[in-house]
C-alpha positions as CSV (number, residue, x, y, z in Angstrom):
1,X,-25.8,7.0,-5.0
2,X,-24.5,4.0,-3.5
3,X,-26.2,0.3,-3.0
4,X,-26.6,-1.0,0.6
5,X,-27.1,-5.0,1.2
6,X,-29.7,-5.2,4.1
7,X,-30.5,-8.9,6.2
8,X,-33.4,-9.6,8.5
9,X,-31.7,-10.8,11.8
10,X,-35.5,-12.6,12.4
11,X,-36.7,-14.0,8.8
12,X,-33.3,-13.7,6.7
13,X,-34.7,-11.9,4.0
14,X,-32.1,-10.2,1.9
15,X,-32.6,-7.1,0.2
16,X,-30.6,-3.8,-1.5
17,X,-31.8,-0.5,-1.0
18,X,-30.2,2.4,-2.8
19,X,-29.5,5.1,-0.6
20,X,-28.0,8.5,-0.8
21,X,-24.8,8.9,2.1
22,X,-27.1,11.4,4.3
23,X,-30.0,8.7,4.5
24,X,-30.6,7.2,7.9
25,X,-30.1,3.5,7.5
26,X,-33.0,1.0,7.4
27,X,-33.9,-0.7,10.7
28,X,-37.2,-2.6,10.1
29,X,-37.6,-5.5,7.6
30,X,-40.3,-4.9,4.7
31,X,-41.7,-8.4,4.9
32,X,-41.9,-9.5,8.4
33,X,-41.2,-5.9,10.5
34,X,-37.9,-7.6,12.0
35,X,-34.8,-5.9,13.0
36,X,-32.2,-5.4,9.9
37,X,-28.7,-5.4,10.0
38,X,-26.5,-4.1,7.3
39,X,-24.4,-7.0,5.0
40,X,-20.6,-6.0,4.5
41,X,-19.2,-7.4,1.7
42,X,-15.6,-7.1,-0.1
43,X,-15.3,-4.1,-2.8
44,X,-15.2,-5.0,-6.5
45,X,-12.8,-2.7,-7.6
46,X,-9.7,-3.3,-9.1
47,X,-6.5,-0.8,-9.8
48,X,-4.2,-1.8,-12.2
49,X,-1.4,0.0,-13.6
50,X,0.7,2.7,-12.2
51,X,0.0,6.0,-10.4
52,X,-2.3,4.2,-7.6
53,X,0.3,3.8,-5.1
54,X,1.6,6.8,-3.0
55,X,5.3,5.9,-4.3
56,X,4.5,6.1,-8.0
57,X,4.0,10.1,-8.3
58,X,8.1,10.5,-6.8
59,X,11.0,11.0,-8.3
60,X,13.3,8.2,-7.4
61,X,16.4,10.2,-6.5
62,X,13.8,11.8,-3.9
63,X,12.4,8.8,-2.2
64,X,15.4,7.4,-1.9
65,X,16.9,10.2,-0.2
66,X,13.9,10.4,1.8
67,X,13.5,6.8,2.8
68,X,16.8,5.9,3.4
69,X,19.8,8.4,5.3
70,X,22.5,9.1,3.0
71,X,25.5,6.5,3.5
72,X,29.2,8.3,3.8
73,X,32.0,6.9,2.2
74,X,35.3,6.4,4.6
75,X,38.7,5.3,2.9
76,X,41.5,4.1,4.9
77,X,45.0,4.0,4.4
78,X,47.2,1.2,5.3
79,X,50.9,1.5,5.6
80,X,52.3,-1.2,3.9
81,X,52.2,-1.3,0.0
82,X,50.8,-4.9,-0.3
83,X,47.8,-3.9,1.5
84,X,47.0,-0.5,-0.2
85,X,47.5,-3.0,-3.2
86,X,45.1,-5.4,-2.3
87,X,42.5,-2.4,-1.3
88,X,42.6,-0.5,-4.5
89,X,42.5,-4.3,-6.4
90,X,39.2,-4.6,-4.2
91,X,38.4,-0.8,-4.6
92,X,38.1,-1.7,-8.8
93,X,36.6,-4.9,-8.2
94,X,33.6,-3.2,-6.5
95,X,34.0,0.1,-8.7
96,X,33.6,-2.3,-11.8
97,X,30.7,-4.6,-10.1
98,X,28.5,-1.5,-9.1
99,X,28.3,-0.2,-12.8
């Protein structure tokens, strides 16, 4: 059963009251009959490691896939000899800097 943090809006008495989800929150202060007011306050919990983020349970070939539209491939072909050449020289150059 959870822990709620209660404030007095009139006398600022602060308080916790363990409640179940279906219980009706409090709305009257125990020590001077005052309106109450819920106290929000940031959550103490901690994930660390992996398998808490949506991404973690995919395969990567699939996400990427997924994420991402597939990029063609276009080769050109040039006329003269010095430029086809200079392509395939680049062509290896990429080949051998991708793997």
């Amino acid at each position: 059963m959870p822990t709620y943090q209660y404030a007095c809006k009139e006398c600022d008495h602060r308080f916790e009251a363990v409640q179940s989800f279906s219980d009706p929150s409090l709305t009257v202060c125990p020590q001077c009959s005052g309106v109450l007011r819920k106290v929000f306050s940031s959550v103490g919990v901690v994930f660390k490691g992996s398998g808490f983020y949506r991404t973690d349970s995919r395969d990567s070939s699939k996400s990427s896939t997924a994420s991402a539209p597939a990029k063609t491939e276009t080769k050109t072909e040039s006329k003269s000899d010095t430029s086809s050449a200079s392509s395939s020289s680049t062509t290896t150059k990429t080949a051998a800097a991708a793997s």
